[in-house]
N, C-alpha and C positions, 0 to 999 in steps of 0.2 A: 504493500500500500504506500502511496506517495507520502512523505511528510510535507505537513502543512504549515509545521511552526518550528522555530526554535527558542527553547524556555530563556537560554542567556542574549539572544537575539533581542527577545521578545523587554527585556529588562532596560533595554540601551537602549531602545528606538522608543520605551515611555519615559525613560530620561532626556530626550533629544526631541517627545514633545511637548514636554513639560520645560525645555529648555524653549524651544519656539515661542510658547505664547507666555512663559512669564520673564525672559530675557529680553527676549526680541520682539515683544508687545504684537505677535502677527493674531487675528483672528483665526476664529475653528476652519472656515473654509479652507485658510492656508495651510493651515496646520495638517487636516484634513488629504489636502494635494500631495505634502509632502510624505506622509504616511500610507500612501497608494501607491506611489513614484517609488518610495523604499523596498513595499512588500512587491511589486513587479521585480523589482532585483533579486530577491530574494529567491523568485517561485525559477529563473531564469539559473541561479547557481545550485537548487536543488536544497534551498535553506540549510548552507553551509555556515557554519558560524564567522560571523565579521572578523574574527582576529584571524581568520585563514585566509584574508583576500589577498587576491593575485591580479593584476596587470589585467592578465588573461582573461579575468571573469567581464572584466569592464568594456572590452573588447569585445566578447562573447555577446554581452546586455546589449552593445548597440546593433548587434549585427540581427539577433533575436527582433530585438525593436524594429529596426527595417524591413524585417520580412512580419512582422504583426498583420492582423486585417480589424479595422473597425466593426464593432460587434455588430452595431447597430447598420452600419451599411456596407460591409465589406470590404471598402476600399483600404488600401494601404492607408496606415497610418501618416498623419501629414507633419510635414517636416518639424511643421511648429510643434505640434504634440512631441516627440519625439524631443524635441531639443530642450523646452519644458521637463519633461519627466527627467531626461538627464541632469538637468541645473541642478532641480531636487534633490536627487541623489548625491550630485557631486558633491554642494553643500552639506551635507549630512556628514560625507565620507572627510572632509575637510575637519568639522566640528568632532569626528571621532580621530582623528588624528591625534587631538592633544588631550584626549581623555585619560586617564588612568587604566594601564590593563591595555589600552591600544596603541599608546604612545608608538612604542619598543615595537610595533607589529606592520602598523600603517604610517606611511611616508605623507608628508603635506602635497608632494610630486602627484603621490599617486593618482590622488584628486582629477589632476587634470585629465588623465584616459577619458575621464569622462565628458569630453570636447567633442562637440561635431569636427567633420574638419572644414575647413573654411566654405566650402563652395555650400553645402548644406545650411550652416549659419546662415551663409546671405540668403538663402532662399527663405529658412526660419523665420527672418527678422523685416522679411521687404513689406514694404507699404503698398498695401491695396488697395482698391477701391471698393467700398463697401454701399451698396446699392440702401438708398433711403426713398422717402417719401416728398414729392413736390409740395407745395402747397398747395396748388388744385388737389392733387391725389389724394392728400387728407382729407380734404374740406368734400369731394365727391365722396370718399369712403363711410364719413362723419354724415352726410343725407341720407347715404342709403341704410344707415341702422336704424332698427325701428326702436320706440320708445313708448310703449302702451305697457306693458308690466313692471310691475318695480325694479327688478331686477334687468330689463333692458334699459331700465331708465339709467339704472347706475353706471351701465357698460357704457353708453353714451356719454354720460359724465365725466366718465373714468377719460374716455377719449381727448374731452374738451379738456381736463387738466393735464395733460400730457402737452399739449401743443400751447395752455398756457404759461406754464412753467417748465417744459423740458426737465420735470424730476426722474432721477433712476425708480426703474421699477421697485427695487427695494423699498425702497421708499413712498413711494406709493400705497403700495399692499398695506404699511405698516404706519401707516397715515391718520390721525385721528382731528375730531371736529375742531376741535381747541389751537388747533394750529394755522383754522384758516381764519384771514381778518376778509371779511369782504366792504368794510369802509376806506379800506387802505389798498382793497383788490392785492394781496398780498399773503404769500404762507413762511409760517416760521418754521425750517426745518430744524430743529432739536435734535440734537445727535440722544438725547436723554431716551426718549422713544419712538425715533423716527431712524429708518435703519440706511444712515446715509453713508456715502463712500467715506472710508478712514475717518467715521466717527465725527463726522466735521459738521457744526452748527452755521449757520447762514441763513440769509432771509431772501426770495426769492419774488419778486415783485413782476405781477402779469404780463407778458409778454403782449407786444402790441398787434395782435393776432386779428383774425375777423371775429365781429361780434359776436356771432353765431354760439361761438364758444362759451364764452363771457355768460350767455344769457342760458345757455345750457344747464352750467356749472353754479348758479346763482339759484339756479330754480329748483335742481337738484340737493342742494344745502337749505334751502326756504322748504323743502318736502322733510327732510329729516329732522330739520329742527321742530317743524309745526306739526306737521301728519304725523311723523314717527313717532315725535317725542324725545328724539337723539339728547342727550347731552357730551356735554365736552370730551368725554372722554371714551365716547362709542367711536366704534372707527367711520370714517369717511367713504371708505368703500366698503360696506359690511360684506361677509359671509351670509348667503340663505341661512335660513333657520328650516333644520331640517326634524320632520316627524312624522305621524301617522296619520293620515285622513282617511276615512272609509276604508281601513283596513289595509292601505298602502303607503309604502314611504313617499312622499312628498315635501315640496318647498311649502310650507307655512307662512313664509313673512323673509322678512331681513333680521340678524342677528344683529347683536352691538360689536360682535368680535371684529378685531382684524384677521387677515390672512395670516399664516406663520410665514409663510414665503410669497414669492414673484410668480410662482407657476401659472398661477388665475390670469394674474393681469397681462402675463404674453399670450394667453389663449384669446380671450378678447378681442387684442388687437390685430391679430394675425387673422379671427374670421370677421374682424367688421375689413381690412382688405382683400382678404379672398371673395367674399362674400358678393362682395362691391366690381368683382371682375379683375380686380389688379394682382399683382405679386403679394408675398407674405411679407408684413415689414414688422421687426420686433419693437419692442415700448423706446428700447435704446437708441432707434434711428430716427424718434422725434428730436433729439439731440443735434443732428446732423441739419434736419430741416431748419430748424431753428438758428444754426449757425450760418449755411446759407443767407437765411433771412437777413442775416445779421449787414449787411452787404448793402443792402437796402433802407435800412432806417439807421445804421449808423455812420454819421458825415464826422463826425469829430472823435480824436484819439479817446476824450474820456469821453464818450459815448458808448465807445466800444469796450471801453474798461467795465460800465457799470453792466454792458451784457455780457461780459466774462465772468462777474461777479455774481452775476442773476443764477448761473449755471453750477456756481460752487467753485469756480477757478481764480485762484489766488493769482497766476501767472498768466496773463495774456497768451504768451507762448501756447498753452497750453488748448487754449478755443482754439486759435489759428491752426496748432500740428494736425488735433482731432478731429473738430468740429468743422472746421469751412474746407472742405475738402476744393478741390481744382480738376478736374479729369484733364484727359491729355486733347478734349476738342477745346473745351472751354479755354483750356492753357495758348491754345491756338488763334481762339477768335481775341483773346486782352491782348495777344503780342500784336494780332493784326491791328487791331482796335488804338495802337498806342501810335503806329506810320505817320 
């Protein structure tokens, strides 16, 4: 029978994640990564114990890696995954170098085997172009969702505050009443219970969108505070409230909860664009739209600052690399456009 573990293995790699999130301040997800990235090494050496690594094995893991196929669709593992899972590791094998007991066994050198070689990296690391939504494409996606049940009513909501504020899905799902102002048309994201990237508190003031949304999003909040009875601290985009009616499970109403995760709210927006005839676009690529937009209503440097700031980005740099993408026509029509 294959083994599955090993007990002195299994000892170092809870110290190594117990080193991650109370050293290294990374959340579970990362943690998480790294502890999957690990046990792939593991299952590839045959769960040999870490003080026996060799050269060899690391070489072995990426060749194994290479010829992998994606579970879910088959294909080969793509370079970025591969070059990911490897950092994991490598760092890990780094951090056991100067441990006790490994010192004496494992080289800081040895680490690096765990390198793509060059031509791979740049395939890893190349910037793409990641397909988003125009603003017609939302604003036609955003008509054709119907809004007769409560719960379509929220999905439409849920739409209209995506394209107001360009929040992360996380953040979204885990969103509650109390954090929206609608005399200031403004949401306080709270790193306290609002589950935003690296923890980061900021206030995120309505994007100069079509009204359409605006009046969506306003009526949907005028229905939970007055119909529902929401208070502050029910979430914003509830969960159904699930039970039994005539002897069947069914939706009963809106819950007060939030979602525990993003999984809801990408389904959502993936069938109000299919739905609607277009491609599937995730919560993440309102982000993109909105940076576009950015183009448009911003003429002056701190213009553009305060919609970097609207998005959670401390560095401007940082809208510009992500968010306002350039494709290679458009990059074509500004060089001609400048003659």
């Amino acid at each position: 029978m294959t083994r599955k573990f090993n007990e002195e293995n299994e000892r170092i790699k809870r110290r190594y994640r117990h080193f991650l999130r109370e050293a290294k301040g990374c959340d579970m997800a990362t943690v998480d990564k790294a502890a999957d990235a690990i046990l792939r090494f593991e299952r590839s050496t045959g769960f040999k114990p870490f003080k026996r690594f060799h050269i060899d094995q690391a070489m072995t893991f990426k060749q194994k890696l290479a010829a992998e196929k994606n579970a879910r669709t088959g294909a080969p593992l793509s370079k970025a995954t591969i070059d990911s899972t490897l950092r994991a590791v490598k760092a890990f094998f780094l951090w056991l170098a100067g441990q006790p007991g490994y010192k004496s066994r494992i080289a800081y050198a040895d680490a690096q085997y765990f390198n793509l070689n060059a031509k791979d990296a740049r395939v890893a690391h190349a910037q793409r172009d990641t397909p988003f939504p125009t603003p017609e494409q939302a604003r036609h996606a955003f008509d054709q969702m119907p809004a007769t049940t409560p719960l379509q009513r929220r999905d439409k909501a849920l739409f209209a505050f995506l394209m107001l504020t360009g929040a992360r899905d996380g953040a979204v799902a885990s969103m509650r009443l109390k954090r929206i102002d609608l005399v200031e048309n403004c949401v306080y994201q709270d790193a306290r219970d609002v589950k935003t990237k690296g923890a980061k508190t900021f206030t995120t003031w309505f994007y100069p969108v079509d009204d359409a949304y605006l009046d969506t999003f306003r009526a949907w909040v005028d229905f939970l505070r007055k119909d529902q009875l929401f208070g502050p601290e029910d979430a914003l985009f509830p969960k159904p409230l699930m039970g039994v009616r005539n002897g069947s499970f069914a939706c009963l109403g809106l819950s007060r909860d939030t979602y525990s995760n993003a999984g809801k709210i990408r389904v959502v927006i993936k069938d109000a664009f299919t739905g609607a005839g277009l491609p599937s676009f995730h919560p993440h690529s309102f982000r993109k739209t909105l940076g576009v937009m950015s183009n448009d209503h911003c003429k002056t440097p701190e213009q553009f600052k305060a919609w970097s700031l609207n998005m959670g980005h401390e560095n401007i740099a940082t809208t510009l690399s992500a968010y306002c993408p350039v494709s290679s026509q458009r990059q074509g029509q500004l060089i001609r456009g400048m003659a």
